[in-house]
N, C-alpha and C positions, 0 to 999 in steps of 0.2 A: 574403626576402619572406614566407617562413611564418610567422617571427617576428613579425613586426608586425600579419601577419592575427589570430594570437594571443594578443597585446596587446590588438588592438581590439576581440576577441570577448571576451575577459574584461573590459573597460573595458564593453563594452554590455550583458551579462547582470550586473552586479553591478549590487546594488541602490544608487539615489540617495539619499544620506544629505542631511536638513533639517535646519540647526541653528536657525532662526525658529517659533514655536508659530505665530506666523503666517502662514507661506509653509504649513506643513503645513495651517492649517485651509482656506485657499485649494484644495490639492490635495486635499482628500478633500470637498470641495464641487464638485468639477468635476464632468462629464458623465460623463466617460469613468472615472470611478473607481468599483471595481466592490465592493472592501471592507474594513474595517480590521481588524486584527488586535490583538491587546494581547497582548502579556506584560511579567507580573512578577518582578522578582528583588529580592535583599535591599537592593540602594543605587540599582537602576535601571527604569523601565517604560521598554518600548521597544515605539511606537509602528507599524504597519506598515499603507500604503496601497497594494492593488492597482489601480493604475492600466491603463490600455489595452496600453500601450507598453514602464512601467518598474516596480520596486517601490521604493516610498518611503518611506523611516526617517527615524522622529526618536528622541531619546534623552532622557528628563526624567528628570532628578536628583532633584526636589523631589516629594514625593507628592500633596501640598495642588495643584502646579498640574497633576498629573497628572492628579486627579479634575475639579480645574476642566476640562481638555482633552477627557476620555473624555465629560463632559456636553454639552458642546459639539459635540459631532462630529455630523455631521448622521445622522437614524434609518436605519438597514440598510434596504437596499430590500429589498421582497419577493422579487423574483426572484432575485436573489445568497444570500438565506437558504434560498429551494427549492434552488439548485443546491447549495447545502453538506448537507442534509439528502441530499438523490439521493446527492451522493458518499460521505456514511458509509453509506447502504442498500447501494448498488453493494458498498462495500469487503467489507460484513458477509456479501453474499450470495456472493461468488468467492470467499471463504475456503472450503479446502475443510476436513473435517470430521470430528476424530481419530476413529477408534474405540479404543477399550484392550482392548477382549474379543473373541476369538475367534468364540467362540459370535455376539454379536452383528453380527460381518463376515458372517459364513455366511447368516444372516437375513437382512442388506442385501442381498448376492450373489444370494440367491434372490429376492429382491422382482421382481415385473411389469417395473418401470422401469429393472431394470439394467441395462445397454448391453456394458458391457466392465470386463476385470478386466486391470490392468497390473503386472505384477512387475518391480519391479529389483530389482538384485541387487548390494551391495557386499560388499567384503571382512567386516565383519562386522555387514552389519543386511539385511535383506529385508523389502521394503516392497510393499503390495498395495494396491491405487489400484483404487477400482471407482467408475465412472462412474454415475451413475443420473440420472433426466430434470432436478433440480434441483441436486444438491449433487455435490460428488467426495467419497467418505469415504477416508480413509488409514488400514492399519494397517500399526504396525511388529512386524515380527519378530526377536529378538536368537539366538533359535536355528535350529540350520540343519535340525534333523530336524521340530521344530513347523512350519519352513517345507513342509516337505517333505509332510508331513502336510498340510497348510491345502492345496497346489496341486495333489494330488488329491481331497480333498472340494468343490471347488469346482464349483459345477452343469455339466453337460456342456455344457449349449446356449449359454452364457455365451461369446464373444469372448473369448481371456486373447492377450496382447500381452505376452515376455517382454523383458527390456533389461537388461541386464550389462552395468555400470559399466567394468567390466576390458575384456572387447572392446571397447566404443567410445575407451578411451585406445589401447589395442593401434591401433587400424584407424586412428586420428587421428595416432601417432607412423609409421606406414607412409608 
């Protein structure tokens, strides 16, 4: 029985392949279709339409009717173009935010908006995670006494949350 539920969920999330330039321009003229995709490679553009329900492929060989197709495809709606702008802002703002110098972790650490400072701890890297009201910044440490050093200069009034890698497999193989 599992098997077959298995088959079917892979049959319904795999994308619908169009071999008609036709039927494709049909589907990315519907309602429910939200935007096309293009890429190119050296012998193939492969066409991609998110629809409501499915995602729809087509595969053009030819370049000449590739371009004829990309012209033809009806203009990007406005709101499908805000939502892909929001999502690369989103991605750019969760990323959190190396630092490489010492010195300038200390400065972050100290800042107004700093919340909390997190260390883990692997076998050989110790990393310091300080929360501030926008960004997370990371630094990595490859020495154990620089660490050592860094996690007492670290401001007193600061949250620090520590997390060793090694105890949590320890307490998970328990």
């Amino acid at each position: 029985m599992y098997i077959i539920l298995d088959i079917f969920c892979w049959f319904y999330t795999q994308p619908k392949q169009i071999h008609e330039i036709k039927d494709f321009l049909l589907t990315a003229r519907r309602k429910d279709a939200r935007s096309v995709k293009i890429k190119r490679s050296k012998d193939v553009v492969k066409f991609k339409v998110r629809c409501s329900k499915y995602l729809y492929t087509l595969c053009v060989f030819d370049a000449e009717k590739a371009n004829k197709l990309k012209q033809s495809l009806p203009p990007v709606c406005l709101l499908s173009f805000i939502y892909i702008i929001l999502d690369i802002f989103c991605w750019f703002y969760t990323q959190p935010k190396q630092i490489h110098e010492i010195k300038d972790f200390l400065l972050t650490a100290r800042r107004k908006d700093a919340r909390s400072v997190k260390i883990k701890r692997s076998k050989d890297v110790v990393k310091f995670k300080v929360r501030c009201s926008k960004y997370l910044y990371t630094l990595c440490v490859f020495d154990a006494e620089k660490a050592n050093k860094l996690k007492q200069s670290l401001p007193p009034g600061i949250f620090l949350l520590f997390i060793s890698i090694i105890c949590l497999l320890n307490q998970h193989l328990i």
